[in-house]
C-alpha positions as CSV (number, residue, x, y, z in Angstrom):
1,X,15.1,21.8,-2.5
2,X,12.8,24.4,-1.0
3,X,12.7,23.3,2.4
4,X,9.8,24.1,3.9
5,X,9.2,25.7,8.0
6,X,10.1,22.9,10.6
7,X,6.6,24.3,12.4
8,X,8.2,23.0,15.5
9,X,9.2,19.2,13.7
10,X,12.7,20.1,14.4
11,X,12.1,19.6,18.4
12,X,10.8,16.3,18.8
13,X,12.7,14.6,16.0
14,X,15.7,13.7,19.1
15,X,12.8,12.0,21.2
16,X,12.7,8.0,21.5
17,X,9.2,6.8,20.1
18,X,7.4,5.7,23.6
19,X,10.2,7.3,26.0
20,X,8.6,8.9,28.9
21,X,5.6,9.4,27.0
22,X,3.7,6.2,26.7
23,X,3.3,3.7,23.7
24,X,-0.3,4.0,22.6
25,X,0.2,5.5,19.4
26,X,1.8,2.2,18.7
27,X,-0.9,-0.3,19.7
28,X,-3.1,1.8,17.2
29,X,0.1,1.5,14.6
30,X,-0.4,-2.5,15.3
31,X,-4.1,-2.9,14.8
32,X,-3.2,-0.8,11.4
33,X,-0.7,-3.5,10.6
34,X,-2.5,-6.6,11.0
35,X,-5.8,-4.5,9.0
36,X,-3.3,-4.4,6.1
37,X,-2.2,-7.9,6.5
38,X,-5.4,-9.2,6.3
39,X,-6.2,-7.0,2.9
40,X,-3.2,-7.9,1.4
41,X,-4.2,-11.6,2.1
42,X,-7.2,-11.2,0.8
43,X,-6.2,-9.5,-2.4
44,X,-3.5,-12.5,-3.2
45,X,-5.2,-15.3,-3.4
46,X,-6.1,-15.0,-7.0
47,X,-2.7,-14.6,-8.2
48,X,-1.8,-17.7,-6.0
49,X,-4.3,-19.9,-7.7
50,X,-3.7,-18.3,-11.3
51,X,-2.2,-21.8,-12.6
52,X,-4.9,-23.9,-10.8
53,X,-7.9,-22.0,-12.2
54,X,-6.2,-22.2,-16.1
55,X,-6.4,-25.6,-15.7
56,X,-10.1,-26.0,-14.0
57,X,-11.9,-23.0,-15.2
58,X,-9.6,-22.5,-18.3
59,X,-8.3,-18.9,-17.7
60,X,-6.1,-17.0,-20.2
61,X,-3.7,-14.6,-19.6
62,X,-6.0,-12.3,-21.3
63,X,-9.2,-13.0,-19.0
64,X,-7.1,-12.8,-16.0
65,X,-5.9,-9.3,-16.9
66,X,-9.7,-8.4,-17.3
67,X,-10.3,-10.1,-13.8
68,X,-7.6,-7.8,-12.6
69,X,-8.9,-4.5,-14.3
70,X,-12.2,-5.5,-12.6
71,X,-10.3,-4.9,-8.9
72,X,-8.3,-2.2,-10.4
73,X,-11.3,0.2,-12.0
74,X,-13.2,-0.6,-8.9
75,X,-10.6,0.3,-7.0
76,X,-9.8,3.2,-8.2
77,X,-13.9,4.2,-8.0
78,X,-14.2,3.1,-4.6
79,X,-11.5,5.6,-3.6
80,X,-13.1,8.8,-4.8
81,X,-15.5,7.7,-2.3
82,X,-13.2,5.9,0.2
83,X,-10.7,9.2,1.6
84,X,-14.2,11.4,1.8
85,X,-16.1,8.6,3.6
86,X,-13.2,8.1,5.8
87,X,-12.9,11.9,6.6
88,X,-16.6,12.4,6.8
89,X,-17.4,9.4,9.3
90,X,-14.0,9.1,11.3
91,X,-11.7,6.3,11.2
92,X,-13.4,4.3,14.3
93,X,-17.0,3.2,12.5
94,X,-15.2,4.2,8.5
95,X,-12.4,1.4,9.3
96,X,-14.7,-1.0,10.1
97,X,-17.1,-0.9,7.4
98,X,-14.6,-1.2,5.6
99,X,-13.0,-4.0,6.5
100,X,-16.3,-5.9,6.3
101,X,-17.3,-4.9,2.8
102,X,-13.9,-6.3,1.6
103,X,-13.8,-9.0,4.0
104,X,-17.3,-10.2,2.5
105,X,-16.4,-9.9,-1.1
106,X,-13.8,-12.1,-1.3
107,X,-15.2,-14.9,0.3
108,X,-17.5,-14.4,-1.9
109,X,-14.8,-15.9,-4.6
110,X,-15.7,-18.7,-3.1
111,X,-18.8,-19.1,-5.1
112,X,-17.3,-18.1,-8.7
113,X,-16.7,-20.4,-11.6
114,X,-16.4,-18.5,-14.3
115,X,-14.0,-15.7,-15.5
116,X,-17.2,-13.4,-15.9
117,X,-18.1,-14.5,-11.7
118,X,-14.7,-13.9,-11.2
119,X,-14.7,-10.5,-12.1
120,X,-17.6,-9.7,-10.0
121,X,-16.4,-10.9,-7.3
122,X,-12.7,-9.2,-7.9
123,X,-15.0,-5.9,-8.7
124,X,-16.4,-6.0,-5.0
125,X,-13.6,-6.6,-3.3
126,X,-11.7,-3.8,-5.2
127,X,-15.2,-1.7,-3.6
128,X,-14.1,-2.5,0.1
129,X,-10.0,-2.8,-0.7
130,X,-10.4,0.7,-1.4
131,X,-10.4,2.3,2.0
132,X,-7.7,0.6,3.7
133,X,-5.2,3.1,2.8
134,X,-7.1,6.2,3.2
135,X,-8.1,5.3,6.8
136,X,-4.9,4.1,7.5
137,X,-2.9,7.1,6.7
138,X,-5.9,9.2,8.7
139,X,-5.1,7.2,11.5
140,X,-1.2,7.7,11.3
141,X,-2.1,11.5,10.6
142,X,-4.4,11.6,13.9
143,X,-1.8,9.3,16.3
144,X,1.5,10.6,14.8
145,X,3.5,13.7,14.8
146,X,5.1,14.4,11.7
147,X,8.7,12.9,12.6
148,X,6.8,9.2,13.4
149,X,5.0,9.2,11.1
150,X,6.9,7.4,8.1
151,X,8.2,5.3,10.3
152,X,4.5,4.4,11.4
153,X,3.5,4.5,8.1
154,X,6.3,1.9,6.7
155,X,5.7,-0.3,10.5
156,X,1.5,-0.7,9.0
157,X,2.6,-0.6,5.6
158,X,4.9,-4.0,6.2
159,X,1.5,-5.8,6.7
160,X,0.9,-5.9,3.0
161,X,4.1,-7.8,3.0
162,X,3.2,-10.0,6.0
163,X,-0.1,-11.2,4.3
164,X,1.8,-12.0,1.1
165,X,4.0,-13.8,3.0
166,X,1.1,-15.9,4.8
167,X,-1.2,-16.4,1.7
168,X,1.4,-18.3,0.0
169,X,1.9,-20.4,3.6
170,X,-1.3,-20.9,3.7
171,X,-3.3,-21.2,0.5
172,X,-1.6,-23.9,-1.3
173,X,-2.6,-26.1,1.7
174,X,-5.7,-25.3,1.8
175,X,-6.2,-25.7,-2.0
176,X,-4.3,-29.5,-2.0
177,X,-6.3,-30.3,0.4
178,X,-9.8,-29.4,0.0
179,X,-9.6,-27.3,-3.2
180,X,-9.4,-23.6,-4.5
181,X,-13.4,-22.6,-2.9
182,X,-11.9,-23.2,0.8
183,X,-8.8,-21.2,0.3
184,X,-11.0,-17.7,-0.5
185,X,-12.6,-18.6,2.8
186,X,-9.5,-18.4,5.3
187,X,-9.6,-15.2,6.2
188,X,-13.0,-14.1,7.0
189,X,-12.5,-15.5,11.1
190,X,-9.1,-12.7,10.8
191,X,-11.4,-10.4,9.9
192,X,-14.4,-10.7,12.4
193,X,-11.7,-11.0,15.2
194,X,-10.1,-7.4,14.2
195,X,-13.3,-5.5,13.7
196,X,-14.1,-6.5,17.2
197,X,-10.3,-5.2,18.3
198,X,-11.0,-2.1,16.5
199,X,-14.5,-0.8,17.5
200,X,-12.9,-2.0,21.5
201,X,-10.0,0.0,21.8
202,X,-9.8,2.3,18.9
203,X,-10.7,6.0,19.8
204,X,-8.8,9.3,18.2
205,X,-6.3,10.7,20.8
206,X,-8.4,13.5,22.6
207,X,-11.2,10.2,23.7
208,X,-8.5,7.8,24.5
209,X,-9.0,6.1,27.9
210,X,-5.5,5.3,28.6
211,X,-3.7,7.8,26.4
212,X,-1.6,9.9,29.0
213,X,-1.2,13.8,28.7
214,X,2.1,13.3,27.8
215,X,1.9,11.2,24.6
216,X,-1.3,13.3,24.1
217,X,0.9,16.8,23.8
218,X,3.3,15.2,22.2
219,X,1.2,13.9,19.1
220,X,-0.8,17.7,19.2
221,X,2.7,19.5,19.6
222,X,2.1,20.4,15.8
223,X,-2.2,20.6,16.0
224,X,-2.2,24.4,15.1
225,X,0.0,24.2,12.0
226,X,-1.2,20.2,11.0
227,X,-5.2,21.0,10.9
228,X,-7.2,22.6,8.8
229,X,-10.8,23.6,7.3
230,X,-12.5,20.4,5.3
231,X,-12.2,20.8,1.9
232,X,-14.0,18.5,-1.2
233,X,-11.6,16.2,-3.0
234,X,-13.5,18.5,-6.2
235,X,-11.1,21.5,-4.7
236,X,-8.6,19.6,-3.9
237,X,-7.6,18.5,-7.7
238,X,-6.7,22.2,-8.0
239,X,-3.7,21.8,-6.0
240,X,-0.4,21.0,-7.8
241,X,0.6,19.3,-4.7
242,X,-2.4,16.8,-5.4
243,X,-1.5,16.0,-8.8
244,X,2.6,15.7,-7.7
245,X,1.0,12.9,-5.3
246,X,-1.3,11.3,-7.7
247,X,1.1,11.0,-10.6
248,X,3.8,9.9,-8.5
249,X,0.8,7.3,-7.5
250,X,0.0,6.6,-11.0
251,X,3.4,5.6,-12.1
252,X,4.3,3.6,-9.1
253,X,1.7,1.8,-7.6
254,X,1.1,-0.7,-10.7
255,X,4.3,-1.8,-10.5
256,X,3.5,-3.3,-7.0
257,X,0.4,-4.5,-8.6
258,X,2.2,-6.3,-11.3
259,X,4.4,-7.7,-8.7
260,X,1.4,-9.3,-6.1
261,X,-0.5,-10.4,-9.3
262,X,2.1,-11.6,-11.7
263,X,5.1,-13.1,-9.4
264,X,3.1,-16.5,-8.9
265,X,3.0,-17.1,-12.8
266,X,6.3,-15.6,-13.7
267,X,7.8,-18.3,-11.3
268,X,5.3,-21.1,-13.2
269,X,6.0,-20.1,-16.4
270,X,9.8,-18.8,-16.1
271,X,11.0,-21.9,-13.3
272,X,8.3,-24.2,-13.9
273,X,7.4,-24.2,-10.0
274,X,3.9,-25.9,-9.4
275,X,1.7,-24.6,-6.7
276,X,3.5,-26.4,-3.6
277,X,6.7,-25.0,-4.4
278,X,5.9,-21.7,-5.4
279,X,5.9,-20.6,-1.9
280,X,9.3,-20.2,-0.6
281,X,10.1,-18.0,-3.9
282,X,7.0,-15.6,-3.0
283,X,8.4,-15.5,0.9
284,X,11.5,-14.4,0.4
285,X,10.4,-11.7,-2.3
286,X,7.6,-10.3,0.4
287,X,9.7,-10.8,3.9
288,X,12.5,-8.7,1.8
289,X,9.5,-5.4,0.7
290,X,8.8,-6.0,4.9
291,X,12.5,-5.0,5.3
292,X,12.2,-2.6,2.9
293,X,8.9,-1.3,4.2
294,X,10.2,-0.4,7.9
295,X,13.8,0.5,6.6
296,X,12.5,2.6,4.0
297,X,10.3,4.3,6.9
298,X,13.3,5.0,9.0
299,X,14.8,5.8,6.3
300,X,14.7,9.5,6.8
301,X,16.6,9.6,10.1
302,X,19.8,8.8,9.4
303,X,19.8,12.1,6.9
304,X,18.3,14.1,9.4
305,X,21.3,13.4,11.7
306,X,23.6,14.3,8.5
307,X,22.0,17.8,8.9
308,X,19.2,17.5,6.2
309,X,15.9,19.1,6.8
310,X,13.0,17.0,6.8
311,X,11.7,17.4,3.8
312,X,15.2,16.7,1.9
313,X,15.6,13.6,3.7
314,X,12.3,12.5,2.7
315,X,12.7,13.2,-0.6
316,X,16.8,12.2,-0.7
317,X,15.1,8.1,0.6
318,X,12.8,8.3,-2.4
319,X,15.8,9.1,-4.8
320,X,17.5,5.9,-2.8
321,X,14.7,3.5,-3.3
322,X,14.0,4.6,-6.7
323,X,17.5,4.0,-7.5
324,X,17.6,0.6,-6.1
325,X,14.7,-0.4,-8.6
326,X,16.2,-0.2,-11.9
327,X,18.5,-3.4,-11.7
328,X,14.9,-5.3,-12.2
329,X,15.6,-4.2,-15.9
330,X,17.8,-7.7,-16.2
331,X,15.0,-10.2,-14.3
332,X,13.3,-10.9,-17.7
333,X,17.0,-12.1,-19.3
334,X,18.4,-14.2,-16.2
335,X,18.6,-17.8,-16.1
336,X,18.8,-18.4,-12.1
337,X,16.1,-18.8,-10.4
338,X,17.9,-17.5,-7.1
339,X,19.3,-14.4,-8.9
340,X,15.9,-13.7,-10.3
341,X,14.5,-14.2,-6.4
342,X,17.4,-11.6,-5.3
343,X,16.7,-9.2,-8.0
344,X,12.7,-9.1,-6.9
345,X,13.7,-9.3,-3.8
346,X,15.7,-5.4,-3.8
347,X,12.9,-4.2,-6.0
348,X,10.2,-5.1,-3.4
349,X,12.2,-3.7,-0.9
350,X,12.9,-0.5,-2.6
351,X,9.2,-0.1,-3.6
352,X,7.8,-0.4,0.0
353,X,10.3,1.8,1.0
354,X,9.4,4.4,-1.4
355,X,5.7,3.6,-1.0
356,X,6.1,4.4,2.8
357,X,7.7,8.0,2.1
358,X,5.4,8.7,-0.9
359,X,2.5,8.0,1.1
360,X,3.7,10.6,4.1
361,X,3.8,12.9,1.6
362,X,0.1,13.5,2.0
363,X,0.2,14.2,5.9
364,X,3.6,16.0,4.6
365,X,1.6,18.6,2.8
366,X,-2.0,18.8,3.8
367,X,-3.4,19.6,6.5
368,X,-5.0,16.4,8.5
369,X,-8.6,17.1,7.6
370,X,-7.7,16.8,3.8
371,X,-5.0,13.8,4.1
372,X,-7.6,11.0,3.6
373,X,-9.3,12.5,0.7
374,X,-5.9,13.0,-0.9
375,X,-4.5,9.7,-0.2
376,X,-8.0,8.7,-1.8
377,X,-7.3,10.6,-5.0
378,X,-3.5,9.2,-5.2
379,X,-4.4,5.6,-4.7
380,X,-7.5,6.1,-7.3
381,X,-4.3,7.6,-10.2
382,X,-2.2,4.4,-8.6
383,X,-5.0,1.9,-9.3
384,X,-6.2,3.7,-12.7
385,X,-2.4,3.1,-13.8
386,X,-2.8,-0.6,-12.5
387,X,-5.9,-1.3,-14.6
388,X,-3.9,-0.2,-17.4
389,X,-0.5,-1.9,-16.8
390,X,-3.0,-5.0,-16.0
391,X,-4.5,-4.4,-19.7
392,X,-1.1,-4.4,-21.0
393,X,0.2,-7.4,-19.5
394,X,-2.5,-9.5,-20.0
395,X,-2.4,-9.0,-23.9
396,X,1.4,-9.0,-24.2
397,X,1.8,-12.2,-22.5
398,X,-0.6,-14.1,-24.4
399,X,0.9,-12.4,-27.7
400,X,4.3,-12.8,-26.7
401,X,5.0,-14.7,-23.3
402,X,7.8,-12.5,-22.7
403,X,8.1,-10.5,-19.5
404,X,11.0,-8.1,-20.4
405,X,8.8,-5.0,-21.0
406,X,7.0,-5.4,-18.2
407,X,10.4,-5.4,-16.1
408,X,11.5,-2.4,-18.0
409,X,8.7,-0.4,-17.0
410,X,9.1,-1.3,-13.8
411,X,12.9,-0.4,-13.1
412,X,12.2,3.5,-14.7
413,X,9.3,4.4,-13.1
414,X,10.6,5.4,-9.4
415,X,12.9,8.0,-11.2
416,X,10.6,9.2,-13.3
417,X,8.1,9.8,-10.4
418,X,10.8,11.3,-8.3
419,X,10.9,13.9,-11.2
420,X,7.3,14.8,-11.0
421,X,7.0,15.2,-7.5
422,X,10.0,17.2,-7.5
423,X,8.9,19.0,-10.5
424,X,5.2,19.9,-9.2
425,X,5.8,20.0,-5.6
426,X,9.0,21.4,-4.9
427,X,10.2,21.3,-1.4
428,X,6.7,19.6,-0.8
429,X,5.1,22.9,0.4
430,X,2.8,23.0,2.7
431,X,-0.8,23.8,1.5
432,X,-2.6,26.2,3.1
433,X,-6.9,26.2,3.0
434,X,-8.6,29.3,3.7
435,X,-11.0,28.7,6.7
């Protein structure tokens, strides 16, 4: 598949994560986590609520797409901006602006009413959503050495599946008992607490405090080959391996959309579950992508061990997960309401675990000074495709309250974006800038 040079990967792959080395590298993996557990939280809620705000606001299937496109355009805006703020700024004082834009803007749902409010307020958070990934995968790129780091990658990534397993815990409460304004409001103390955790013990590697010269040579072991000269995300759309990334983006990430935004009124509609019973459904769907997330992360190893290079194992996990999708095809068509949850449940998996892979794809290729403006331009093609696929279902299920195309889509797109990446980046070379 075009391997390309181990540039020294090859040595370290054998070392335990934290074994004689220290553990730091993890702490910073756990701040990531919780960071995306609270976004994912955040972004929930909405879908949650879906069937309460048809009946108090009277929202359609249509207006709720368009409340959805709202996050999604935004989104995708935000992260033109997002990877080159992160890159410009550092992750430190860029992570925590972040957090507090987003943080802000969806308790600000609080004080919506209308569709039209709604969409505002989804518009801002979309704004501040937008840089979680990009300084995530920085961080991973500055704390990791390649072999960790889809491993770290899937550990932070699981948080998205953590907070859609707690905003389902937690918001129906909230909304029985003192109504849907309170339940966009739970998660603003999370957030405070964390950017307080961050700006206290965040540093990169080099101003760490209590980073030891060990773990510090071991993350650097592959400095001279994993940085680079800055370079404009304008220059970086020239690279094939930037558009194999964002494609691969565009066709996946929406699907993962569908399935945080949708899920809550496909179980209404399909099972007739009301809003204190639609949790346990929406657990086990997002406790199974957490599996999926980390095993899809470690994916990788076993292969290695079979003799594979790096980069074929990363790629022969994709082909896994992407292969593991496509029985979703039948969800639309079954009559169980357990078969359905088992069905969701693989594909969740499978997409986390292809999400974690895809997204150390960046770090795989680019050189670290480039990686957030990259994963910036990917997630803007994921979220463009989102906005669309949210356009789509919001007009087909008011035409049609039928669910089976959406499924379709969802089971081919993995193997489809396997073949683009594949296609356009083969072997995932490496990119190199001139200085």
């Amino acid at each position: 598949m075009g391997d390309q040079p181990s540039s020294g990967a090859d040595e370290i792959v054998d070392v335990g994560p934290g074994a004689h080395i220290g553990r730091v590298r993890w702490t910073i993996c756990a701040m990531l986590f919780v960071a995306t557990s609270i976004n994912y939280m955040d972004r929930q809620v909405i879908s949650i609520l879906k069937p309460t705000l048809q009946q108090s606001i009277g929202l359609t299937e249509i207006s709720y797409g368009y409340i959805v496109d709202a996050f999604q355009i935004a989104y995708a805006l935000g992260l033109i901006a997002a990877g080159r703020f992160v890159d410009k700024v550092g992750t430190r004082i860029g992570y925590m602006v972040i957090m507090a834009v987003w943080s802000l803007s969806a308790m600000g749902h609080a004080l919506a009413n209308t569709a039209l409010e709604f969409g505002i307020a989804r518009f801002s958070l979309g704004v501040g959503e937008s840089g979680n990934f990009p300084a995530a995968i920085k961080t991973v790129a500055e704390w990791f050495p390649q072999s960790e780091r889809s491993l770290a990658t899937g550990i932070f990534n699981s948080g998205a599946n953590l907070g859609a397993v707690l905003a389902p815990l937690i918001v129906p409460w909230i909304t029985i008992h003192y109504g849907w304004h309170a339940a966009f409001l739970t998660t603003g103390i999370f957030s405070a607490l964390w950017i307080f955790w961050w700006y206290r013990n965040y540093r990169k590697p080099a101003d760490h405090p209590t980073l030891t010269g060990a773990e510090l040579r071991y993350i650097y072991q592959e400095a001279a080959t994993q940085m680079g000269p800055s370079m404009h995300w304008r220059r970086l759309i020239g690279y094939r391996q930037t558009w194999a990334f964002s494609l691969a983006k565009f066709l996946t990430d929406p699907i993962w959309w569908f399935y945080l935004f949708w899920l809550p009124s496909y179980f209404n509609e399909r099972f007739h579950l009301d809003l204190s019973h639609l949790g346990l459904p929406l657990i086990i769907v997002y406790n199974a992508s957490a599996v999926g997330s980390i095993g899809g992360g470690w994916l990788p190893a076993p292969f290695r061990r079979l003799g594979f290079s790096a980069t074929r194992a990363r790629l022969s996990a994709m082909l896994l997960c992407a292969c593991a999708v496509v029985p979703i095809f039948a969800v639309s068509h079954i009559q169980s309401e357990w078969s359905a949850i088992a069905l969701l449940s693989l594909a969740a998996a499978a997409h986390q675990g292809w999400s974690a892979n895809l997204f150390t794809t960046a770090s795989d290729m680019f050189p670290r000074t480039a990686v957030g403006s990259v994963t910036g331009i990917g997630g803007m093609a994921g979220s463009a495709g989102g906005a669309l696929l949210a356009f789509y279902a919001g007009h087909i299920l008011q035409l049609t309250h039928s669910y089976a195309s959406l499924f379709a889509i969802a089971g081919s797109a993995y193997l489809l974006a396997l073949l683009v990446l594949y296609l356009l980046a083969p072997g995932l070379r490496k990119v190199e800038f001139a200085a």
